[in-house]
C-alpha positions in Angstrom: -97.4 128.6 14.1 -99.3 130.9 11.2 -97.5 133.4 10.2 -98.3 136.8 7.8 -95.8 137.7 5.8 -96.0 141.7 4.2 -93.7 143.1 1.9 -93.2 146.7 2.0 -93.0 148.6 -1.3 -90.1 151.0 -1.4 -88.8 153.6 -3.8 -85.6 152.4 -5.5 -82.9 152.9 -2.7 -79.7 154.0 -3.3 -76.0 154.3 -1.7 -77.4 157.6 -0.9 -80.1 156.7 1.5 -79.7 155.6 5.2 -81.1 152.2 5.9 -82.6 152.9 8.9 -84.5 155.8 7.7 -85.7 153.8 5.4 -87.1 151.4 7.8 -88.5 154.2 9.6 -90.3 155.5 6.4 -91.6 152.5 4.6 -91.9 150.3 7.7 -92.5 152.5 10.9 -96.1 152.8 10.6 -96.8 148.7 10.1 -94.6 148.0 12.7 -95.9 146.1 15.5 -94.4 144.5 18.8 -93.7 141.2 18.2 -92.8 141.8 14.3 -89.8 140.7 12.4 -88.1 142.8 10.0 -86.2 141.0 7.3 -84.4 143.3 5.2 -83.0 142.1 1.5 -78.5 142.1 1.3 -78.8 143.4 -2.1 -80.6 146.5 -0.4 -78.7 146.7 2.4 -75.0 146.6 0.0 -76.8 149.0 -1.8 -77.0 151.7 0.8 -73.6 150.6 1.9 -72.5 151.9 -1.4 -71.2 148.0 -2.6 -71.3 148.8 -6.0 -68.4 148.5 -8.2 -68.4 149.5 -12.0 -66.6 146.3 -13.6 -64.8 148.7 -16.0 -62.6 149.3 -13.0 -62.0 145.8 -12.2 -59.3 144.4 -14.2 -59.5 140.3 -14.0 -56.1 138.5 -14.1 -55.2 135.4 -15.2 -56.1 133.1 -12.3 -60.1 134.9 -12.4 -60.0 134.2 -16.4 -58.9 130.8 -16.4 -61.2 129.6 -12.7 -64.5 131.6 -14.4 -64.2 129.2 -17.4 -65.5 126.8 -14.4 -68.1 128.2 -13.2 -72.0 127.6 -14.1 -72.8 130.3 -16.5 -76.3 130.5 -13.8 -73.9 132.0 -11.5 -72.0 135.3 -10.9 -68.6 134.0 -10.4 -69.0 132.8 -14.4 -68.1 136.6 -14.7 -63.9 136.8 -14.5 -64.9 140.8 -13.3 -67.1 139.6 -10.5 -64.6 136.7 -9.5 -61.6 139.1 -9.5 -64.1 141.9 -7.0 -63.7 138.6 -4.8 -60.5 138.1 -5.1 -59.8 141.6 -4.3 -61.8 141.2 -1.2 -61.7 137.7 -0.1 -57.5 137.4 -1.0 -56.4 135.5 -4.1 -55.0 132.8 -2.4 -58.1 131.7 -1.0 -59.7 131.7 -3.7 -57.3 129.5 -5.5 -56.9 126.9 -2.7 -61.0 126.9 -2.6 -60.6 126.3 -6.7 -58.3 123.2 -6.2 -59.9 121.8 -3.2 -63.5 121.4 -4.7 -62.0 120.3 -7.8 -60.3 117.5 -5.7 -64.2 117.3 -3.6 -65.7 117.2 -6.7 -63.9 114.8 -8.6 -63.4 112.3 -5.8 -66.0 112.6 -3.6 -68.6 113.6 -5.4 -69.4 116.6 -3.4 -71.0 120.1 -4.9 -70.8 123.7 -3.4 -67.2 123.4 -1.9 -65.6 126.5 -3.8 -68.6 128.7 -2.5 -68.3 127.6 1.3 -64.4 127.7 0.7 -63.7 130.8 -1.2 -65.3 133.6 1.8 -68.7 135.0 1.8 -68.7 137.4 -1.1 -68.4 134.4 -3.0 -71.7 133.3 -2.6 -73.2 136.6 -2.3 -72.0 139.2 -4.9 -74.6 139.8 -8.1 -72.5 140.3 -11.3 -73.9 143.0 -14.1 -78.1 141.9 -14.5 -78.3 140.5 -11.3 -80.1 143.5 -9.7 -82.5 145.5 -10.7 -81.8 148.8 -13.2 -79.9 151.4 -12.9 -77.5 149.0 -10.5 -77.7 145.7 -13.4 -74.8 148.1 -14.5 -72.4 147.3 -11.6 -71.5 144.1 -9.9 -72.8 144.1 -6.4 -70.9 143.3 -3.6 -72.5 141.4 -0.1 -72.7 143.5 2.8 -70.6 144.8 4.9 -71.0 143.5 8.7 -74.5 142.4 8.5 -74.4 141.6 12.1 -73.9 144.8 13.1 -76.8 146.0 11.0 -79.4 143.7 12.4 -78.2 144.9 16.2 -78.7 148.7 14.8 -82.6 147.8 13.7 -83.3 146.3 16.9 -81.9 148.9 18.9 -83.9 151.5 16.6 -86.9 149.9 16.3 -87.2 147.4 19.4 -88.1 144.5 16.8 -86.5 141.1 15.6 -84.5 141.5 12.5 -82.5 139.5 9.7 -80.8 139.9 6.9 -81.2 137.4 3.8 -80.2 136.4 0.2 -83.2 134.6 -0.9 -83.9 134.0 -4.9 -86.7 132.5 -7.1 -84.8 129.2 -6.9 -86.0 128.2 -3.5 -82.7 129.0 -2.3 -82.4 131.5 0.8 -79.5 132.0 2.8 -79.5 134.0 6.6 -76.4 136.8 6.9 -77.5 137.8 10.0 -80.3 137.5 12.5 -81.1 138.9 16.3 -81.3 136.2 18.5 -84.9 136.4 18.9 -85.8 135.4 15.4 -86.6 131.7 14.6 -83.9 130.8 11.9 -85.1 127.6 10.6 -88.8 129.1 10.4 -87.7 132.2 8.7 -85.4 130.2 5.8 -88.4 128.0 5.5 -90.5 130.8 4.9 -88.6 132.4 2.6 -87.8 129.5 0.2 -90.6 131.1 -2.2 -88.7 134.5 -2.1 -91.8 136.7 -0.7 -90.0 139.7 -2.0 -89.7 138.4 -5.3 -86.7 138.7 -7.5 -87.9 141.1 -10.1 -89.0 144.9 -10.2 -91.2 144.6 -7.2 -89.4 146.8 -5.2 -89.9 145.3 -1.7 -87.0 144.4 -0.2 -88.5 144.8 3.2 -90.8 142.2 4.7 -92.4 142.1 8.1 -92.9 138.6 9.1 -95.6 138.6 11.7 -97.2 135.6 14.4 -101.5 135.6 14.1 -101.9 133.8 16.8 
């Protein structure tokens, strides 16, 4: 089914704005029946305020030594980003994810164990220069109850709505989605990251049916 996908320029939002105002500024007057809304989770942490200075994260000993591990590609290769997981996610499981895909790993042969294992900020938080400035000085947490947030658009707005961590790796990944929207269509749409991963500044993107 063709689809048009348009991303809506922004101004830099902050933990001071209101996503839903937002929406309603940026968005309201392209919004048609029928639309989908997908809205970036750095954004949405963002105005969540799910930004955390790592001068006031102190890693211990079991982020310093399990970082060592870690792609330098990703976040977690950070022990202050690892530890803002820990904090969140319990140091326990993040341990007993660490030992487990060691063992998957090893043995089976098996990749991406620690992130499924560890809890979703694992997979989602942006260490220091993984956003865009002024926030490339603050590791960036995932958002808080994305399905909650989806719900709230809908209601607002009367569209479908989603919530996704896409990159310019061809890797997307859906937090949250209303039950209207197609899942498989949207992940497959977004493997080429329409809002782009740079300075663009669209972090919304209405995905819309032409026919």
């Amino acid at each position: 089914m063709p689809v048009q996908l348009i991303p809506v320029q922004t101004k830099l939002v902050t933990p001071d704005d209101d996503l839903l105002e937002v929406i309603r500024e940026y968005c309201g007057p392209l919004l048609q029946k029928g639309d989908i809304l997908v809205a970036a989770e750095t954004m949405v942490a963002i105005t969540q305020g799910r930004l955390i200075r790592p001068e006031n994260v102190k890693p211990g000993k079991c982020a310093l030594f399990i970082s060592q591990f870690v792609h330098q590609d990703g976040s977690l290769s950070s022990p202050f980003a690892l530890q803002a997981v820990m904090n969140e996610e319990g140091t326990l499981r993040v341990i007993a994810a660490f030992l487990l895909s060691a063992f998957t790993r090893l043995f089976l042969r098996r990749k991406g164990d620690f992130y499924r294992l560890a809890g979703k900020q694992a997979a989602l938080v942006d260490d220091i220069t993984g956003t865009v400035p002024p926030f490339d000085k603050y590791i960036v947490m995932g958002p808080k109850e994305p399905e909650k947030v989806v719900a709230a658009i809908k209601e607002r707005f009367g569209i479908e709505a989603a919530i996704i961590d896409a990159n310019d790796l061809g890797r997307s990944q859906i937090l949250a989605a209303t039950e209207g929207v197609d899942q498989k269509l949207l992940l497959r749409l977004f493997k080429k990251n329409p809002a782009g991963n740079a300075d663009q500044q669209t972090p919304l993107v209405i995905v819309r049916r032409t026919s």
